[in-house]
C-alpha positions as CSV (number, residue, x, y, z in Angstrom):
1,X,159.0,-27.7,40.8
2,X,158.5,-27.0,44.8
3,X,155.1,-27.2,44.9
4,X,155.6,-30.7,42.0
5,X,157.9,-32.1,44.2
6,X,154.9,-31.5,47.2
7,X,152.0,-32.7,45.9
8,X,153.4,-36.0,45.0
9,X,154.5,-36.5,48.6
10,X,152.7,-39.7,49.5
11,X,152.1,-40.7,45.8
12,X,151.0,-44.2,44.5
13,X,154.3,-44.3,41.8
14,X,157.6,-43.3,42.4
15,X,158.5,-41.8,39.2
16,X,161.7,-41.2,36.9
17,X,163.2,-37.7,36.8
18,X,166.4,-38.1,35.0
19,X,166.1,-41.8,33.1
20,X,167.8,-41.9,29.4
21,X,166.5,-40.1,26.6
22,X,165.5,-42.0,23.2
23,X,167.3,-40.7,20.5
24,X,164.0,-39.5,19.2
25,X,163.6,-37.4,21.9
26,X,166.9,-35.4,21.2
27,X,167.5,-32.7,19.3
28,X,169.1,-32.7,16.6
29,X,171.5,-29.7,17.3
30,X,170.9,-27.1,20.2
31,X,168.6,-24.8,18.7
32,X,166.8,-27.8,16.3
33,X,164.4,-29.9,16.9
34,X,163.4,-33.3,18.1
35,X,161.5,-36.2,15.7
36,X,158.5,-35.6,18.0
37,X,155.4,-34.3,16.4
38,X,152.9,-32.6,18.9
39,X,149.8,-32.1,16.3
40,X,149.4,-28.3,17.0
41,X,146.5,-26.9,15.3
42,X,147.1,-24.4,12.2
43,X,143.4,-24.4,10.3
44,X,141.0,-22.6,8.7
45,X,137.9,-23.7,6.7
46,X,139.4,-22.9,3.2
47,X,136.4,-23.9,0.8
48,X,134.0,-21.6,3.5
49,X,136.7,-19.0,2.7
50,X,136.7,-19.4,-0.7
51,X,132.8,-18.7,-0.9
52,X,132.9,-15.7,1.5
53,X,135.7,-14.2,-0.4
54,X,133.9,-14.5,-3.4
55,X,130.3,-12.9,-2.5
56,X,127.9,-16.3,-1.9
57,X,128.1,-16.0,1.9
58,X,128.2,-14.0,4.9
59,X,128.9,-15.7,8.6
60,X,128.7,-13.9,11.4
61,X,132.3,-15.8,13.4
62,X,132.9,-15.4,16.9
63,X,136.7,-15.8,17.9
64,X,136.5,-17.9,21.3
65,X,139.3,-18.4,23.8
66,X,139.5,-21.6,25.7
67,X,140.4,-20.8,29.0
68,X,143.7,-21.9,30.7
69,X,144.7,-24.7,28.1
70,X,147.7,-25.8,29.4
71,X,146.5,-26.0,32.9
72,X,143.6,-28.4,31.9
73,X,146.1,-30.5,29.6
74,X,148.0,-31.2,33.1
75,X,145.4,-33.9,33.3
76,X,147.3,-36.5,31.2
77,X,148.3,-40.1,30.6
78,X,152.4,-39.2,31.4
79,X,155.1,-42.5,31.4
80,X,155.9,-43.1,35.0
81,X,159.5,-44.6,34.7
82,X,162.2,-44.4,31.5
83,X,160.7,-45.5,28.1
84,X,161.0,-48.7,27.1
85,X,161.1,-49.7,22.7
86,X,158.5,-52.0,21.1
87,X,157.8,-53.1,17.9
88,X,154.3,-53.9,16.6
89,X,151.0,-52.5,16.5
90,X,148.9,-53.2,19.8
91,X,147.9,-49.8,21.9
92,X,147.9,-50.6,25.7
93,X,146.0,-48.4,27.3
94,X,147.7,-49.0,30.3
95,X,150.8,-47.2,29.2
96,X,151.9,-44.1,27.7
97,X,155.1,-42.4,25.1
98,X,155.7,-42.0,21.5
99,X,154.8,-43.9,18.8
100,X,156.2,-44.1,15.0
101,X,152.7,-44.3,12.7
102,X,151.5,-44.2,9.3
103,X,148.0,-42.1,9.9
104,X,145.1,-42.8,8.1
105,X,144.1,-40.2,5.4
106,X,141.9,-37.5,6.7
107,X,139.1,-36.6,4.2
108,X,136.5,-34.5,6.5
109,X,136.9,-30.8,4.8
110,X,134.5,-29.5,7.5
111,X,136.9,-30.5,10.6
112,X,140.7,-29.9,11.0
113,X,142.3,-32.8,11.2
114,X,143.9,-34.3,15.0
115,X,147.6,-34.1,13.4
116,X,147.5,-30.5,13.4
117,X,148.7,-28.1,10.7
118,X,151.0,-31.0,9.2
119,X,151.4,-31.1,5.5
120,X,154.0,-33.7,5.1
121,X,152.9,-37.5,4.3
122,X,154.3,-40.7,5.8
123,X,154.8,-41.7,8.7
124,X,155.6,-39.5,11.7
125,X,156.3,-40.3,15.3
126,X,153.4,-38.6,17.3
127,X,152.5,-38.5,21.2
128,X,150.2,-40.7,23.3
129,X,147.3,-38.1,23.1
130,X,147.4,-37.5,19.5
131,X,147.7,-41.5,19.1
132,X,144.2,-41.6,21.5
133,X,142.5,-39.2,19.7
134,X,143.3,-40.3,16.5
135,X,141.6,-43.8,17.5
136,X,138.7,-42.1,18.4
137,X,138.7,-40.8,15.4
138,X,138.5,-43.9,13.6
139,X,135.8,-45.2,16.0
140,X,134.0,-42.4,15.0
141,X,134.1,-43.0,11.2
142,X,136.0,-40.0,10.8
143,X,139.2,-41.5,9.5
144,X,141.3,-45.1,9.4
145,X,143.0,-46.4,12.5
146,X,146.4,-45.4,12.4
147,X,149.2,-48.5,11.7
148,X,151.2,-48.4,14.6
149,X,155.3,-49.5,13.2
150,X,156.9,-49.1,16.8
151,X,156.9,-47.5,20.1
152,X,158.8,-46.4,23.1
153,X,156.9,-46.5,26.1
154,X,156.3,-47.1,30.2
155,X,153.5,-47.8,32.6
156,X,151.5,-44.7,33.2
157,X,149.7,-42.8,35.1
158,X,146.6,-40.4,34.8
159,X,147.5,-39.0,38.3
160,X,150.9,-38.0,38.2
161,X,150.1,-34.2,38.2
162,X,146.6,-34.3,39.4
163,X,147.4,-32.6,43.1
164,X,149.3,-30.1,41.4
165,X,146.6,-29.1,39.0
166,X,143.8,-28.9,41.4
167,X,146.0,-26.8,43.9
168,X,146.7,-24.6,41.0
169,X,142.9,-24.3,39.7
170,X,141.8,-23.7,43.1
171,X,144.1,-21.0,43.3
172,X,143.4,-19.7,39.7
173,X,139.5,-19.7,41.1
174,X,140.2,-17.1,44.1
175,X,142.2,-15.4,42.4
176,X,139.4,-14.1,39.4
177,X,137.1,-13.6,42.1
178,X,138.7,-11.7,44.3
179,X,140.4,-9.8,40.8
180,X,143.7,-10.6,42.1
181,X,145.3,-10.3,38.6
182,X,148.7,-10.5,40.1
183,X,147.6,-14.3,41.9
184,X,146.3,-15.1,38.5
185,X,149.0,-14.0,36.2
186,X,151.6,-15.9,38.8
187,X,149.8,-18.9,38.2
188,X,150.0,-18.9,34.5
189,X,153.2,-18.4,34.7
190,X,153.9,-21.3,37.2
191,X,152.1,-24.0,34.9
192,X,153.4,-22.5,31.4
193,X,156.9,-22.6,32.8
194,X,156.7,-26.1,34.2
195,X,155.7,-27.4,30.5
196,X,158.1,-25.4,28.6
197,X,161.2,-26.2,30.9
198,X,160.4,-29.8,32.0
199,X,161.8,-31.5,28.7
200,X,165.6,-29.8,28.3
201,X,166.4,-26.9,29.6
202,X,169.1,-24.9,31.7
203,X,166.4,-23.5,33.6
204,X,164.9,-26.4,35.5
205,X,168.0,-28.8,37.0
206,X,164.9,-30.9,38.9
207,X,163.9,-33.3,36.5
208,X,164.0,-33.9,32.6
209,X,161.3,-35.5,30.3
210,X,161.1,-34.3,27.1
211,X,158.5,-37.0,26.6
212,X,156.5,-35.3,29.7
213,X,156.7,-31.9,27.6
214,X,155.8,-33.1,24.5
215,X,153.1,-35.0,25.8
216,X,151.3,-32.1,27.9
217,X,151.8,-29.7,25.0
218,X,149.7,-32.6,22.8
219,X,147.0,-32.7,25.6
220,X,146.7,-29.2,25.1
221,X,146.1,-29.2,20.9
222,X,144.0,-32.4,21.1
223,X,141.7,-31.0,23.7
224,X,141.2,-28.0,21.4
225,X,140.3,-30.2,18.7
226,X,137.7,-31.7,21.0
227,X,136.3,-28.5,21.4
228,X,135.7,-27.9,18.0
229,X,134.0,-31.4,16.7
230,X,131.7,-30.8,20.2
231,X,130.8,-27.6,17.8
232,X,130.6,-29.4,14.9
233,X,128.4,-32.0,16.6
234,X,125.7,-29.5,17.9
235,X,125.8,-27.5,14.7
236,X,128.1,-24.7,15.0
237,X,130.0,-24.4,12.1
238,X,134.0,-24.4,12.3
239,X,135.8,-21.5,10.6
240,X,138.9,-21.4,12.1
241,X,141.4,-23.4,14.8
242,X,144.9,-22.8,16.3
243,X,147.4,-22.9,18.4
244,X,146.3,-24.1,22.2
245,X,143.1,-22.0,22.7
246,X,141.9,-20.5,19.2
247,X,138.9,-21.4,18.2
248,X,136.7,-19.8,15.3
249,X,132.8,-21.0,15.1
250,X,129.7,-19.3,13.4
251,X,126.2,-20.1,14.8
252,X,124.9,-20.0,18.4
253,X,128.1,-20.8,20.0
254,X,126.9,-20.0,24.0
255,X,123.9,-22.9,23.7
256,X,126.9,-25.1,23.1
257,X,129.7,-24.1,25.3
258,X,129.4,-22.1,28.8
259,X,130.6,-18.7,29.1
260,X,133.4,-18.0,31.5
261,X,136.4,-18.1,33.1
262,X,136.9,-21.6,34.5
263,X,138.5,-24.4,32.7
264,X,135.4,-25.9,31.7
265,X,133.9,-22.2,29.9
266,X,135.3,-20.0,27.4
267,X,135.8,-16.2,26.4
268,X,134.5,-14.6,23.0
269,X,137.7,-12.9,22.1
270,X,135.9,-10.9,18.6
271,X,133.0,-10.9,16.3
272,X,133.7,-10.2,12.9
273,X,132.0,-11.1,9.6
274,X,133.3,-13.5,7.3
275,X,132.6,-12.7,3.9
276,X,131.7,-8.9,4.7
């Protein structure tokens, strides 16, 4: 929260640390849940399964790890100042929260679908990334636009926790090449615990925004998701996807993403054989 607090010294918005929570946003007891749901990925290709279980293919699958999610998901649309309720249906870009929708049905087998590992139909209240990528979606053909029933949000910002992630990347950087794995792992643990303790918790007394936390969190899964249709796109097939940084592909996966530490590469994790 120090080094928070010092890279928005100077910053274009003065932003809320402590305004009121919806009562979507609290939980329902102290262990429970809020109504917020952050899409995270839980998928597996079950028809290419199916087959390889039952002798009419083999795939060669490599296991890749994307690099660092949570620290690229810092780069976010986040509500500068306390959320503010709306009804209708009109997305402004301009601003950023939670939204109550009824999704469009999601009909590509091939692809997991941007809600995540969700089995439950209906409406759902969803974040502001899962809401953007879910349009894209739909301007892709993929699925329907989802109906938007009400909102609560503020003006945002892309930039909110821009200084902070560069300062942390550039450390991350020097650190894997100068094998500092003490640097590294101290980093890691400086942007996981800022996301995990930034909506309600005893731990951080600096600022609360459960909206912030579920929002990042979303970044993270959607820009997983992104990963994988880029695979799909250039061919690769999809096996497998989950959590922040799992992602399962057969076919020439290194002509499609760079190899690497960096935000922008990935790690093979494994090669096993589907259907072996």
């Amino acid at each position: 929260m120090t080094l928070f607090a010092a890279s928005r010294v100077g910053g274009r918005y003065e932003h809320s640390e402590f305004p009121p929570t919806a009562d979507i946003l609290k939980k329902a007891s102290q262990k429970g849940a809020d109504q917020i749901w952050e899409g995270r990925p839980k998928w597996r290709a079950e028809e290419l399964h199916r087959a390889a279980h039952r002798g009419h293919i083999r795939l060669e699958v490599t296991a890749l790890d994307v690099n660092a999610a949570f620290l690229a998901a810092l780069k976010v649309w986040l509500p500068i100042g306390r959320l503010v309720h709306s009804d209708g249906g009109v997305h402004d870009p301009r601003r950023s929260g939670v939204y109550l929708v009824s999704p469009g049905v999601w009909g590509v087998v091939d692809l997991p679908s941007p809600l995540g590992g969700r089995r439950e139909l209906g409406r759902l209240w969803i974040t502001e990334p899962t809401l953007r990528l879910l349009l894209r979606c739909a301007r892709l053909g993929l699925c329907d636009e989802p109906v938007i029933h009400e909102s609560w949000t503020s003006g945002a910002s892309e930039g909110l926790l821009e200084k902070m992630r560069r300062a942390l990347v550039e450390v991350r950087k020097e650190a894997i090449a100068n094998s500092d794995d003490v640097v590294n792992e101290y980093v890691k643990s400086m942007y996981s615990k800022f996301v995990s303790t930034v909506g309600e918790s005893t731990a951080n007394r600096d600022i609360r925004r459960p909206d912030w936390m579920h929002i990042i969190r979303s970044q993270a899964f959607a820009n997983l998701w992104l990963k994988a249709y880029k695979a799909h796109t250039a061919g690769l097939t999809v096996v497998e996807m989950s959590g922040t940084d799992e992602l399962h592909v057969a076919g020439d996966w290194q002509q499609v993403f760079p190899e690497g530490r960096d935000l922008t590469q990935v790690k093979a994790k494994s090669i096993y054989t589907l259907g072996e």
